[in-house]
LOGU-49981 format. One record per residue (C-alpha): residue in one letter; x, y, z. Coordinates in pm, whole numbers, plus 50000, padded with zeros to 5 digits. Example, Ala and Ser with C-alpha at 12.3 -4.5 7.8 and 13.67 -1.06 7.14 Angstrom:
REM residues 2
A512304955050780 S513674989450714 
This chain:
REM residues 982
X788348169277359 X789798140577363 X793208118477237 X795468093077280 X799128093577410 X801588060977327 X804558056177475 X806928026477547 X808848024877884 X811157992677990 X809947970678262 X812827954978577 X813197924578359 X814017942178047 X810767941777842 X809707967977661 X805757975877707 X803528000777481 X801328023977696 X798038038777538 X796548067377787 X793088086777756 X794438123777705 X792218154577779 X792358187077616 X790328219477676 X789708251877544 X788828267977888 X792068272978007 X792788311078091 X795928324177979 X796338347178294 X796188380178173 X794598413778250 X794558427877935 X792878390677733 X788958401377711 X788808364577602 X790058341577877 X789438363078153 X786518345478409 X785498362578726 X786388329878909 X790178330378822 X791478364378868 X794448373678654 X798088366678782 X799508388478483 X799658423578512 X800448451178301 X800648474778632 X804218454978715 X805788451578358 X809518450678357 X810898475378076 X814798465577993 X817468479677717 X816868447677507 X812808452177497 X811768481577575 X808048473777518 X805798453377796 X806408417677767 X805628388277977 X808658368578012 X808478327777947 X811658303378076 X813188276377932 X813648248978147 X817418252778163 X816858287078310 X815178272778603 X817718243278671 X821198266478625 X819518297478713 X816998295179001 X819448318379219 X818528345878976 X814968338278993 X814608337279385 X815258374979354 X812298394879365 X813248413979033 X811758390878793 X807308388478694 X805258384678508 X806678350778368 X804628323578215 X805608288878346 X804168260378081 X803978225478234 X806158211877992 X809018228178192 X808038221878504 X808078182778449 X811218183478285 X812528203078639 X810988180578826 X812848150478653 X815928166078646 X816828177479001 X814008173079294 X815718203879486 X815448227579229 X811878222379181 X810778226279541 X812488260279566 X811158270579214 X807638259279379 X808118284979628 X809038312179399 X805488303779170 X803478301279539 X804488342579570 X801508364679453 X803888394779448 X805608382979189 X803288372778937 X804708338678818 X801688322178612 X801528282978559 X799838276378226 X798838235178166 X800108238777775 X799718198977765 X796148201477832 X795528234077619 X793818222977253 X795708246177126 X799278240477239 X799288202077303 X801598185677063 X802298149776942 X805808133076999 X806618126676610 X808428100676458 X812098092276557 X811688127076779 X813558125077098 X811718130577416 X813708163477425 X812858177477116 X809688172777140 X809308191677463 X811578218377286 X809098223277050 X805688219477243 X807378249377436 X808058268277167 X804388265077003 X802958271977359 X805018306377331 X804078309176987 X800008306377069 X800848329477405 X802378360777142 X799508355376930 X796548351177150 X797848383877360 X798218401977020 X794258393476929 X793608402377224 X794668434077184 X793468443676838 X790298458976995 X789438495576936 X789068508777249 X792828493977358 X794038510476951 X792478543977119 X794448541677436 X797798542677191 X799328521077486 X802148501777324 X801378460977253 X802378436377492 X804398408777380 X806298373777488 X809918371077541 X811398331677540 X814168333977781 X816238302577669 X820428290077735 X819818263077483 X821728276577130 X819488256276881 X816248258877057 X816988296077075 X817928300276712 X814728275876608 X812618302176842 X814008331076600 X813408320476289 X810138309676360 X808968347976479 X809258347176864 X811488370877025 X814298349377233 X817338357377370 X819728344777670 X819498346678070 X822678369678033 X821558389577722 X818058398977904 X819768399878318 X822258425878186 X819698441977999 X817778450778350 X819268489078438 X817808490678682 X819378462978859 X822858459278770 X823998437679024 X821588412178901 X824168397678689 X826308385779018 X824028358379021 X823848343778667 X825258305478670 X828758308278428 X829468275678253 X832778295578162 X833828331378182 X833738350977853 X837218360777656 X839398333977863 X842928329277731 X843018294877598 X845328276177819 X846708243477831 X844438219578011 X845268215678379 X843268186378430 X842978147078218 X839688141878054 X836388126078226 X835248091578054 X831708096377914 X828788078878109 X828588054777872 X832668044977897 X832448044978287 X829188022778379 X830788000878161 X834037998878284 X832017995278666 X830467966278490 X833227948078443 X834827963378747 X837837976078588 X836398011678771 X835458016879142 X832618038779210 X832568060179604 X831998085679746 X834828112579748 X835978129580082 X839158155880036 X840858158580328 X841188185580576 X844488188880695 X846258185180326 X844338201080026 X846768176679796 X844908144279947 X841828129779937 X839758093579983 X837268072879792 X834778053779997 X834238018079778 X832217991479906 X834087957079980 X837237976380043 X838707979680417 X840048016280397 X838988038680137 X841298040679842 X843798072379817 X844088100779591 X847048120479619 X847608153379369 X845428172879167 X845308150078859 X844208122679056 X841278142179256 X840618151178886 X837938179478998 X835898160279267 X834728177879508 X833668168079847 X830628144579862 X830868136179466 X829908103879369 X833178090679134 X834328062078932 X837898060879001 X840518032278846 X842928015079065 X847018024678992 X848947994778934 X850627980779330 X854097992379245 X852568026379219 X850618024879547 X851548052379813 X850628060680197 X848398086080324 X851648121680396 X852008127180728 X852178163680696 X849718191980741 X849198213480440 X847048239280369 X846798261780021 X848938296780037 X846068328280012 X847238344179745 X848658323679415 X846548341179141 X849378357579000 X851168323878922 X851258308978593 X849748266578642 X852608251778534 X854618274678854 X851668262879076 X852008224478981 X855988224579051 X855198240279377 X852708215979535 X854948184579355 X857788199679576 X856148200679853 X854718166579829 X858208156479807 X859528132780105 X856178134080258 X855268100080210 X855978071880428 X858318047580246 X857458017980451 X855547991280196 X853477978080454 X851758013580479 X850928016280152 X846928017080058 X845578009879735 X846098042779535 X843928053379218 X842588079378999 X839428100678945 X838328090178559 X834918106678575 X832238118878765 X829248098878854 X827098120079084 X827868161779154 X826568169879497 X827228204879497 X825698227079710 X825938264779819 X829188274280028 X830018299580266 X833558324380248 X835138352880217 X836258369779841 X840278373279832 X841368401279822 X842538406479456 X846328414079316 X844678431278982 X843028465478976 X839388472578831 X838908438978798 X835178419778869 X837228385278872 X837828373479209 X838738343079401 X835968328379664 X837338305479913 X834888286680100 X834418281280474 X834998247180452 X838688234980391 X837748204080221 X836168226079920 X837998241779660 X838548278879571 X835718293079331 X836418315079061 X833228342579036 X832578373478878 X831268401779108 X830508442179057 X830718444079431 X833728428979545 X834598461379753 X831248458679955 X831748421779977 X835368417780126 X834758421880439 X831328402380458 X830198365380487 X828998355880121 X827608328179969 X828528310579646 X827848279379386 X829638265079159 X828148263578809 X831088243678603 X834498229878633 X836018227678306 X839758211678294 X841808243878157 X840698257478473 X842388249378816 X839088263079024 X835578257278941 X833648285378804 X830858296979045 X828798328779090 X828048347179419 X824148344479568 X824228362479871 X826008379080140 X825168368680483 X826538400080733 X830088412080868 X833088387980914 X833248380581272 X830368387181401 X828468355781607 X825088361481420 X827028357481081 X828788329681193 X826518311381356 X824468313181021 X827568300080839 X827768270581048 X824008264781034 X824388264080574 X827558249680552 X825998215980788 X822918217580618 X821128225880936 X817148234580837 X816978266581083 X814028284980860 X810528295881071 X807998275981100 X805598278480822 X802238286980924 X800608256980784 X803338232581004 X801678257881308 X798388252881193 X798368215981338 X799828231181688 X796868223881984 X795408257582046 X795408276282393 X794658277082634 X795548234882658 X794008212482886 X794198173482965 X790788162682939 X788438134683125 X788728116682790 X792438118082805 X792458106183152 X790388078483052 X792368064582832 X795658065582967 X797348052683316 X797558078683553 X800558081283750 X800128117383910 X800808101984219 X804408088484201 X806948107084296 X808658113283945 X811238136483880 X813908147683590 X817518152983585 X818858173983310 X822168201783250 X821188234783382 X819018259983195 X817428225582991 X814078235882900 X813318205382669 X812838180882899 X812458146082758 X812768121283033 X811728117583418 X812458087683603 X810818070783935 X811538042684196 X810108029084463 X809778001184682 X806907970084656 X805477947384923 X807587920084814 X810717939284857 X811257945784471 X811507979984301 X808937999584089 X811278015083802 X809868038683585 X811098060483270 X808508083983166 X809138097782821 X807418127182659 X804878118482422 X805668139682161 X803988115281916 X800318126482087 X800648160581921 X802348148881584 X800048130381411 X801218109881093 X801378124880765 X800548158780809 X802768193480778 X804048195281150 X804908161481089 X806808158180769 X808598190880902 X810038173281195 X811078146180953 X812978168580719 X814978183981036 X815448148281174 X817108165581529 X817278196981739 X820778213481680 X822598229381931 X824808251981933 X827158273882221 X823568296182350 X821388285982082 X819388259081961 X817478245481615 X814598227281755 X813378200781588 X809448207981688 X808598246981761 X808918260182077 X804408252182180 X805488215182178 X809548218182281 X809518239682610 X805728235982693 X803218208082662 X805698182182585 X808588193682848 X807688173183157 X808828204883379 X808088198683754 X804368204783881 X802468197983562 X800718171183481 X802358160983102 X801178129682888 X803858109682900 X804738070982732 X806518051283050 X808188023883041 X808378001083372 X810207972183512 X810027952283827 X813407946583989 X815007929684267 X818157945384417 X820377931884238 X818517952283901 X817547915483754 X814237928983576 X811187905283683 X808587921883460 X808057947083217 X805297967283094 X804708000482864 X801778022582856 X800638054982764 X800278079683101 X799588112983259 X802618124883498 X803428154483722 X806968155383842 X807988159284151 X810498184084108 X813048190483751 X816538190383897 X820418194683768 X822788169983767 X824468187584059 X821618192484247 X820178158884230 X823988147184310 X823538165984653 X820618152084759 X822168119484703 X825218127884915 X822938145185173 X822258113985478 X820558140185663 X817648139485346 X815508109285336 X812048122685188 X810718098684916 X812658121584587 X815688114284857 X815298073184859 X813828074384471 X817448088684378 X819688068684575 X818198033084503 X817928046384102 X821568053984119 X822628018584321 X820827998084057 X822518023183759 X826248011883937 X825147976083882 X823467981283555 X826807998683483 X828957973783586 X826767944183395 X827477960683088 X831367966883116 X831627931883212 X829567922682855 X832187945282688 X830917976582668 X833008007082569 X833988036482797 X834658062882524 X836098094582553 X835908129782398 X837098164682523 X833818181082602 X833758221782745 X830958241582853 X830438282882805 X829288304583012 X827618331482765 X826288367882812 X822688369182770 X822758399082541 X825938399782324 X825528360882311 X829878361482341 X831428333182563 X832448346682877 X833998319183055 X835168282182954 X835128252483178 X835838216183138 X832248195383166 X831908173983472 X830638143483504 X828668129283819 X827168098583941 X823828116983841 X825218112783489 X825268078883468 X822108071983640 X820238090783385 X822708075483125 X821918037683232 X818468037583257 X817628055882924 X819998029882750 X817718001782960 X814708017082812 X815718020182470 X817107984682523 X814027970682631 X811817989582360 X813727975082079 X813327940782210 X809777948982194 X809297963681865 X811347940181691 X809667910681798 X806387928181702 X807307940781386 X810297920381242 X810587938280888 X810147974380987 X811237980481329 X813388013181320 X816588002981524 X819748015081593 X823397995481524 X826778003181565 X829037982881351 X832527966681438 X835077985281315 X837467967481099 X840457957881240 X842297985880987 X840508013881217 X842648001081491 X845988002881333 X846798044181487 X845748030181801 X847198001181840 X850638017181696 X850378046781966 X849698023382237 X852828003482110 X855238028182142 X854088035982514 X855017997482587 X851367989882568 X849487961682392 X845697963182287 X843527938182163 X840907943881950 X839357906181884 X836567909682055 X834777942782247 X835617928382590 X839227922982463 X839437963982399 X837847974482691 X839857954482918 X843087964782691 X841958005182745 X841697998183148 X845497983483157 X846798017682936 X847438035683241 X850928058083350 X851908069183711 X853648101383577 X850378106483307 X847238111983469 X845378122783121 X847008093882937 X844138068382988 X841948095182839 X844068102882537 X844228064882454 X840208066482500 X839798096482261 X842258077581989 X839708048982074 X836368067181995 X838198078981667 X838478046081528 X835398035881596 X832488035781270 X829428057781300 X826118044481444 X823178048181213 X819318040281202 X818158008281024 X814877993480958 X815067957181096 X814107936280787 X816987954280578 X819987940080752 X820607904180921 X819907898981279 X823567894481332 X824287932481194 X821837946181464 X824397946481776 X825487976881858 X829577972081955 X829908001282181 X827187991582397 X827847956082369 X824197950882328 X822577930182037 X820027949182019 X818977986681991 X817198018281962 X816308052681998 X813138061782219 X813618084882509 X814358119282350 X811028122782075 X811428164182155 X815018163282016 X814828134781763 X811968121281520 X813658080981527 X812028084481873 X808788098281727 X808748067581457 X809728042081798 X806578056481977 X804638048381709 X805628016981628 X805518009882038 X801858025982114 X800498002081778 X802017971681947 X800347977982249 X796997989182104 X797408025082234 X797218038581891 X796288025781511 X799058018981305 X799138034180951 X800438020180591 X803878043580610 X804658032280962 X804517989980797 X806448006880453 X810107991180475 X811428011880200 X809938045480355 X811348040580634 X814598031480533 X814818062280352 X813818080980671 X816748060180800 X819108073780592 X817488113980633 X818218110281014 X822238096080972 X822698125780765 X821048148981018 X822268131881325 X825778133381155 X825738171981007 X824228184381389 X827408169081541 X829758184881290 X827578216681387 X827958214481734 X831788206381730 X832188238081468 X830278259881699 X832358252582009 X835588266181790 X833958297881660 X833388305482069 X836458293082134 X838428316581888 X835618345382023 X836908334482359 X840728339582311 X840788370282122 X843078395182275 X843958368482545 X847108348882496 X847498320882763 X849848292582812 X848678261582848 X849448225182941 X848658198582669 X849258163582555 X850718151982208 X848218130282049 X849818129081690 X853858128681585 X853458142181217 X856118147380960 X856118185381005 X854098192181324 X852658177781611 X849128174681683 X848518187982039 X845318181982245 X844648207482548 X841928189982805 X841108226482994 X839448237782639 X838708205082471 X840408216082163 X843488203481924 X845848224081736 X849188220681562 X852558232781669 X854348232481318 X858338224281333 X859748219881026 X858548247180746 X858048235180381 X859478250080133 X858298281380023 X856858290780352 X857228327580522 X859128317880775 X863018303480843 X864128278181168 X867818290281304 X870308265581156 X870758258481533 X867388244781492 X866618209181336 X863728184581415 X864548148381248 X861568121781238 X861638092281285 X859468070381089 X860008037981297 X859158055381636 X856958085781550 X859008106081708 X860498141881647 X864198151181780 X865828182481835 X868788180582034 X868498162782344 X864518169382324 X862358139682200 X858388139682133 X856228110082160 X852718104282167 X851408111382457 X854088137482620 X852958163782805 X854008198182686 X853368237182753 X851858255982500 X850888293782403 X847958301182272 X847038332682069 X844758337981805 X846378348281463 X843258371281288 X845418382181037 X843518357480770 X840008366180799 X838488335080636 X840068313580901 X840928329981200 X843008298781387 X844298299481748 X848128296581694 X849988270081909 X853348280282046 X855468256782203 X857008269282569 X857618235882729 X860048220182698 X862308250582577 X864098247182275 X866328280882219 X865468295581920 X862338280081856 X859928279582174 X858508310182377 X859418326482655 X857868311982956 X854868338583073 X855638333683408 X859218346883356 X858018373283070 X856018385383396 X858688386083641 X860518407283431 X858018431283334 X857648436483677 X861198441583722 X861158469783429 X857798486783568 X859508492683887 X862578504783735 X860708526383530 X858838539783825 X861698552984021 X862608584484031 X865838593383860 X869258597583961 X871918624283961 X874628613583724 X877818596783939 X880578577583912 X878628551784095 X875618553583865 X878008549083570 X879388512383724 X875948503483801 X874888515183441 
């Protein structure tokens, strides 16, 4: 059967077209069902079962159960449970999911692929018999409203028919029926009065005794029998109101960022604007939450404030407060925090609505309650920069000493928290397998199996290199190639060669993995690899990016194998000028896979001059004047406190902590893979000018500069920042006879102003917005780690079609696809970092439990209330808090009283000064007492202030030496002597 569907849609320009399709409907669809004697065809077996019928309180009769589209989009946590089947899916919903959030839908997909559970797709818009017409001045969502319901409607009646026979009458079974699960209050009502049998997601969850804690997981827009309260929060502008106040740009629109070390304070990204603008309170931040996209109105100039200077993080427990006590609290302490310098001030503004929500799942801990019997807890998350959630729970006795899992589901403005509802629990509070999975969700780290169909497109073993392959590619089995990586590296992307010509030049090679051989375009294993974008590692573990087949084996060029391998190759004279330059696809076998430290020795070794011997030493002269080309160009030498653990193979706890060192290995490696890359994107850019994938690193704007360039100040140092060569040579004059670290600290404040590099496509930006600043090179790109990284995958391509090694494909020449892949790996690239850095501190704190150990440190920050201390032997930062805020625990001595100065950055106490940059002694112990956070605790030792530092350990020890060995004596008889002594 045939009809015809109209419908108008608006075209870029602003015409309005009318669209007449050619619609097909059948009468051959089956319904699904084992007990239908009318749809059921031996070619389709039936998904609906009357074996696995769910009996509840409400309906206690066997129904099939079909949802709403709402119940899908607010409810999908509910539905990943394996408690729900036998539910009828029409395709009217699942378009309207698939509209409405892109996430949802592919989990929901998921839950329908599960033949366990019995979750039916029925095409209603291509049933005769439940298609219906959009009518007259009918919205698009009422008419999908009501094609649902008549879909149900047909469903009930065609199952009833069905069962009218007399030999199911004989079996005095009871009828099945169809429930319409349904959040939407007029569709719902509609549903009733026309004879189907509706109800809500929370009338028919709670209705399931035999799963009570079911209703944990329903989505609350608000929690039932609330007090009315006054609102805590303005009003959000309606859509409408705010694109048009964007439109004539009396609104900003951003992206929102709270801030970490002050849960009063946070930032709105807006394009054209130097530094983000501030928000500073509650009302302002107006219910953003991290990563929200926000219109936000700019406060008149008069009313414009700095970014405090303190560190401030929310007291635990404040649910017994009444708002308007918790609003006069946080006012006070905002109080005198704010730098009253004009020239400091930022533009300042408001949240006025809400653009964009990207909320996601979060990981915490429940507080502990100050009611009894209650299910109404506080979550707080993992992550400082999100708010506390407000959830209802059954369990929170099981739960309060776990990892759990929540979302948020509203935030309406009588409420100070969002409302949220728990989804999981992940395992005990401190253990490293919990925590490790925290840090793995809250970055957004994909760290699921491998699916077997991504596996399916693995080679199959036993693998061999074929005469084909050897035919087609340049073999190179004869040079003596050879890798350096860190020890116990087992993904080994790069190997590198030299050796000397006729003509007294150098043979340079970089031979790269090609990953690309065994990922072809397009199919599962590829598009996987997209999605994770990186290999993630963490302190003993690591995400890969590729499984293990393709990461550790045939791709790893480990030493004696032959490996395929893409090589890039230069001609060079002595002096590392390149003469030529050529790339082709090649079979290896290294040499030998060494360490930094090993191939460091054989360097240092005269007594060694075998051809691995000469291949190192005349790779590592032409990396000190590759080196040196580049710092004389203006590139950057950045710093970062970076450790290394030692961890035990079976508990997986750190056992020992070391600074990492660095070699002239490291560089070698270092300089040639930026050469190659270098060279690469030269090439690929020339060859394909609109979609190259490329690298940049913007200049930072002179703003970024401004901490720097004040620290520096105060140390009687001047930096310039007009040009990249300017910095650099301004970071090699910052240097102290009585500070040895102080270069480095002035390096790490460097690397913190600097922007984040990101992947472009080449015809997006100009040609002037491709140099990469800390490189100082104009051009970039990513293509010697394809195991670890799939920009490097997308460069092979691109490199291997230029060359004719390999066809090119329509995605790899689609600008806009790639772009978006662009903007897929900044986000991974970005969240493994964050990963990385939040692993180190979980081992850190793993480290230091029961240890306390004093430490020397450096000051990096003077704050208002604390100082910001970094300590090189662990690589870490902490704060050593001085002056308490009001209502804090704790009380200084009125001997006792830091003053700041605002012009230096300095904090006084008696004849004791801190800058920037002073050494100091610290303690460190780690407080467990709050369980969400467990923080190492910084206590100052050096220099002594009485009454507010330490005890020295060193002396603690000398005299708890002294008091074992008078305890260990034997005693004495009573005398008058003893008495004197005593």
């Amino acid at each position: 059967m045939q009809t015809l569907r109209e419908y108008t849609r608006k075209t870029r320009r602003g015409n309005v077209l009318k669209v007449v399709r050619e619609h097909y409907l059948r009468d051959d669809l089956s319904c699904g069902s084992d007990i239908c004697n009318v749809c059921n065809r031996q070619d389709v077996p039936p998904v609906l079962l009357r074996e696995r019928m769910l009996r509840t309180t409400l309906f206690d009769f066997p129904h099939y159960i079909v949802l709403d589209s709402n119940i899908i989009l607010d409810q999908i946590d509910v539905l990943e449970e394996d408690v729900l089947c036998n539910v009828i899916i029409f395709a009217t919903v699942m378009n309207e999911v698939r509209k409405k959030s892109s996430v949802i839908y592919k989990r929901f997909k998921n839950v329908l692929q599960l033949k366990t559970r019995g979750f039916y797709a029925f095409i209603n818009e291509h049933h005769k018999d439940t298609y219906v017409e959009q009518m007259p001045n009918e919205s698009s969502n009422d008419r999908n409203d009501r094609a649902i319901r008549v879909a149900t409607k047909w469903y009930d009646k065609h199952l009833l028919d069905s069962q009218q026979s007399n030999s199911f009458k004989r079996s005095g079974q009871p009828q099945t029926r169809v429930v319409f699960i349904t959040d939407d209050a007029a569709c719902r009502e509609i549903s009733k009065n026309e004879g189907i049998l509706a109800c809500t997601a929370e009338e028919y969850i709670s209705s399931l005794s035999d799963y009570p804690l079911l209703v944990d997981k329903l989505a609350r827009k608000s929690f039932d029998s609330e007090k009315p309260s006054l609102p805590v929060y303005p009003s959000h502008l309606t859509m409408v109101e705010i694109h048009e106040g964007i439109r004539t740009k009396r609104f900003l629109q951003g992206n929102f960022q709270a801030s970490r070390e002050n849960y009063l304070e946070g930032n709105v990204s807006v394009e054209g604007y130097d530094n983000p603008i501030l928000l500073q309170g509650r009302e302002a931040m107006n219910r953003a939450v991290d990563g929200d996209i926000v219109a936000i109105e700019l406060l008149p100039e008069a009313e414009w404030s700095t970014p405090s200077e303190i560190v401030l993080e929310e007291v635990e427990n404040i649910e017994g407060l009444e708002d308007q006590k918790i609003a006069e609290r946080e006012m006070d302490m905002f109080k005198n925090t704010v730098s009253k310098i004009s020239e400091e001030k930022r533009p300042t503004g408001r949240v006025i609505g809400i653009i964009r929500r990207k909320w996601r799942q979060y990981c915490g801990i429940l507080q502990k309650s100050v009611l009894e019997n209650t299910n109404r807890h506080i979550f707080v998350p993992a992550d400082r920069k999100i708010p506390r959630i407000r959830i209802e729970t059954r369990q929170s006795k099981k739960l309060l000493d776990q990892r759990i899992v929540v979302a948020i589901d509203s935030w309406p403005r009588f409420s100070r928290y969002p409302n949220g509802h728990f989804v999981r629990s992940l395992g005990p509070l401190g253990d490293i397998k919990t925590e490790n999975e925290v840090i793995l969700l809250e970055h957004d780290v994909p760290h699921s199996k491998f699916s077997e169909e991504v596996l399916s497109f693995l080679p199959k073993l036993p693998w061999t290199i074929t005469n084909e392959d050897y035919e087609k590619r340049v073999d190179l089995r004869d040079l003596y190639i050879c890798s350096v990586d860190p020890p116990g590296c087992t993904d080994i992307d790069d190997a590198l060669h030299c050796r000397s010509l006729p003509n007294g030049n150098l043979d340079v090679g970089v031979h790269i993995a090609d990953v690309s051989h065994f990922i072809r375009p397009g199919n599962a294993l590829d598009k996987e690899a997209a999605a994770r974008g990186t290999t993630v590692y963490l302190v003993g573990k690591r995400i890969d990016m590729v499984p293990e087949l393709l990461s550790s084996n045939l791709c790893s060029l480990v030493g004696g194998e032959e490996r395929f391998a893409f090589s890039c190759c230069w001609e060079m004279d002595k002096d590392a000028k390149i003469i030529s330059k050529r790339f082709h696809k090649s079979v290896i076998k290294s040499k030998r896979a060494m360490t930094y430290e090993e191939a460091q020795c054989i360097i240092d070794d005269k007594t060694q001059h075998n051809e691995i011997a000469q291949s190192l030493r005349n790779l590592n002269n032409l990396a000190k004047i590759l080196k040196k080309r580049r710092m004389d160009n203006g590139a950057l030498v950045l710093a970062s406190p970076e450790i290394r653990f030692q961890v035990d193979s079976e508990t997986h706890e750190p056992l020992e902590v070391e600074a990492k060192q660095m070699r002239d290995t490291n560089s070698m490696v270092e300089e040639f893979m930026l050469l190659a890359n270098i060279t690469v994107a030269e090439h690929i850019a020339a060859e394909f000018p609109e979609c190259a994938m490329l690298r940049r690193h913007p200049r930072p704007p002179p703003t970024n500069f401004d901490p720097l360039i004040k620290s520096a100040r105060h140390q009687g140092f001047e930096i310039k920042t007009e040009s990249g060569l300017d910095l650099a040579n301004s970071l090699d004059h910052c240097v102290k006879g009585d500070n040895p670290y102080f270069n480095t600290m002035i390096r790490i404040l460097t690397t913190r102003c600097m922007m984040q590099a990101v992947y472009f496509t080449s015809g997006t930006v100009q040609k002037s917005e491709f140099f990469h600043y800390g490189l100082a090179a104009p051009i970039y790109t990513h293509f010697t780690s394809p195991i670890r990284r799939y920009s490097d995958i997308v460069v092979h391509r691109l490199l291997a079609a230029s060359i004719g090694a390999d066809s090119t494909y329509t995605d790899l020449l689609n600008k806009k696809l790639n772009e978006n892949i662009c903007q897929n790996l900044n986000y991974r690239h970005k969240m493994a970092q964050y990963a990385g850095r939040a692993s180190v501190a979980l081992n850190t704190h793993v480290y230091f439990r029961g240890k306390t150990q004093d430490v020397e440190g450096y000051i990096l920050f003077v704050r208002k209330n604390a100082l910001q201390v970094l300590i090189p032997k662990f690589g870490l930062e902490g704060t050593v808090y001085l002056n308490p805020l009001k209502d804090d625990n704790y009380k200084l001595p009125a001997s006792v009283k830091f003053t700041y100065s605002e012009d230096y950055h300095t904090q006084s106490c008696g004849n004791v000064v801190f800058h920037a940059f002073d050494p100091v002694t610290v303690r460190l112990t780690l407080d467990s007492s709050n369980v969400q956070h467990e923080k190492l605790v910084f206590n100052l030792v050096k220099p002594f202030i009485k009454g507010f530092s330490v005890e020295d350990a060193s002396v603690m020890d000398v005299c708890e030496n002294q008091a074992n060995i008078q305890v260990q004596q034997p005693p004495k008889k009573k005398s008058k002597k003893s008495k004197t002594e005593k």
